[in-house]
C-alpha positions in Angstrom: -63.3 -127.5 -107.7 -66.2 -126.6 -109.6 -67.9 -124.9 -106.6 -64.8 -123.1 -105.8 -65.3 -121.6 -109.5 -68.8 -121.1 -108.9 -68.3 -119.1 -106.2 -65.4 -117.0 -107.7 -67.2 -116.2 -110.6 -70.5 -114.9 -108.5 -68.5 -112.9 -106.3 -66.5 -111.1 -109.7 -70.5 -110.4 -110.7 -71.3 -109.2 -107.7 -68.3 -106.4 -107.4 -69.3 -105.7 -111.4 -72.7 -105.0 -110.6 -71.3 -102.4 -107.9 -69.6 -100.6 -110.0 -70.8 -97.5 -112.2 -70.9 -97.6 -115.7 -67.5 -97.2 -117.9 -69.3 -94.5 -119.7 -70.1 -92.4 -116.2 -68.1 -89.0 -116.6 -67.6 -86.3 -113.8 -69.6 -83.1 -114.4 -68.3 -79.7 -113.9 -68.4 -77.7 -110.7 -68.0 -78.9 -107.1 -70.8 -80.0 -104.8 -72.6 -77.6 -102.4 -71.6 -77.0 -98.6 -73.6 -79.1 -96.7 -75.5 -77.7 -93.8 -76.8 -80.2 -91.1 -77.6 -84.3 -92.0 -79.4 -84.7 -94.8 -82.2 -87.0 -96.0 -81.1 -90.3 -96.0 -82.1 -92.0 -99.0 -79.7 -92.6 -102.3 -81.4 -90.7 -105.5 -78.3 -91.0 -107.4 -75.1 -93.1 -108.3 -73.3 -90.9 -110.0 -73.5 -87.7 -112.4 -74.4 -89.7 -115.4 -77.9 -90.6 -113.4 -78.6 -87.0 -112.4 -80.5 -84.7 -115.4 -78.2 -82.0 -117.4 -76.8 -79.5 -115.2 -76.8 -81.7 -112.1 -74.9 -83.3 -110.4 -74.9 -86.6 -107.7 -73.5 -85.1 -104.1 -73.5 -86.3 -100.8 -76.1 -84.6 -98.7 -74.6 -85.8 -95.2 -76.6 -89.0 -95.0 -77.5 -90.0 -98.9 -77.1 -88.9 -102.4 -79.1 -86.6 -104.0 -78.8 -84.9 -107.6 -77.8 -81.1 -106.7 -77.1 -78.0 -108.9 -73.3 -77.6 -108.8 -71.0 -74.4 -107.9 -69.1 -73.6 -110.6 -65.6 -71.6 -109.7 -63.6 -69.8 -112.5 -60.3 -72.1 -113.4 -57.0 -70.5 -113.8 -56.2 -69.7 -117.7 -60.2 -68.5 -117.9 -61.4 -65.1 -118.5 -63.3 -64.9 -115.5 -60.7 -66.3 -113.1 -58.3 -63.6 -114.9 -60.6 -61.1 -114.3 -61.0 -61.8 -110.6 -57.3 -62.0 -110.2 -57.2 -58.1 -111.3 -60.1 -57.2 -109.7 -58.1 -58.1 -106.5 -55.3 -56.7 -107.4 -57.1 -53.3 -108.3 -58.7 -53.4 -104.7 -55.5 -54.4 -103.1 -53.7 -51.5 -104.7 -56.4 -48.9 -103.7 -56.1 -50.1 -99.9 -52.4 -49.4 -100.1 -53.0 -46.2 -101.8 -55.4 -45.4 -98.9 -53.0 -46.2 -96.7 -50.3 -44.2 -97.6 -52.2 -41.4 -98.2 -53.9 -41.7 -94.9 -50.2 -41.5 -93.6 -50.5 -45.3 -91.9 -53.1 -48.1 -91.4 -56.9 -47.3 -91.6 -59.6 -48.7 -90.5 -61.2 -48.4 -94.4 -57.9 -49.6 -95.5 -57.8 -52.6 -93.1 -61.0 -53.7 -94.3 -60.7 -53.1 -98.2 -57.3 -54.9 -98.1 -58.5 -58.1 -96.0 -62.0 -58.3 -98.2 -59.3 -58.5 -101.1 -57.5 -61.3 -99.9 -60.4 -63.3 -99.0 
């Protein structure tokens, strides 16, 4: 029975010791595309062990500490401003196109870079 115990109680250490700290807290921005395999080595277990501004992203093989790409979040002023800008350039392509009396080739391409 004892050994039983023992055995219980180092495999509950041994998934503790695994896991990251209760403190560790997701920093902003999402991880770079990655291109091709990466080194494969683990520099990181988290964002909590990368320095300020950085954060812990897979590199295709390992882990490495990476500056992150931050994207404008609904409800903030630059996601509201890119919102109108694309609807300012969305509007000009139709403009163009009804002016050009159908579908241009200027227009096509304004009004598909707008969407993107």
């Amino acid at each position: 029975m004892k050994s039983g115990a023992i055995v219980l109680l180092l495999g509950l250490l041994a998934v503790w010791a695994q896991l990251p700290p209760a403190a560790a807290q997701v920093r902003p921005g999402d991880c770079p595309n990655i291109r091709g395999p990466g080194i494969c080595v683990e520099r990181c277990r988290g964002d909590d062990s990368c320095p300020p501004g950085r954060k812990c992203c897979s590199n295709g093989c390992g882990h490495v500490c990476m500056t992150p790409i931050t994207r404008p979040r609904e409800g903030d002023p630059a996601f509201v401003q890119g919102q109108l800008a694309s609807a300012f350039v969305w509007n000009c392509a139709v403009l163009m196109r009804s002016a050009a009396g159908g579908r241009s080739a200027a227009a096509t391409d304004v009004a598909t870079s707008a969407r993107q």
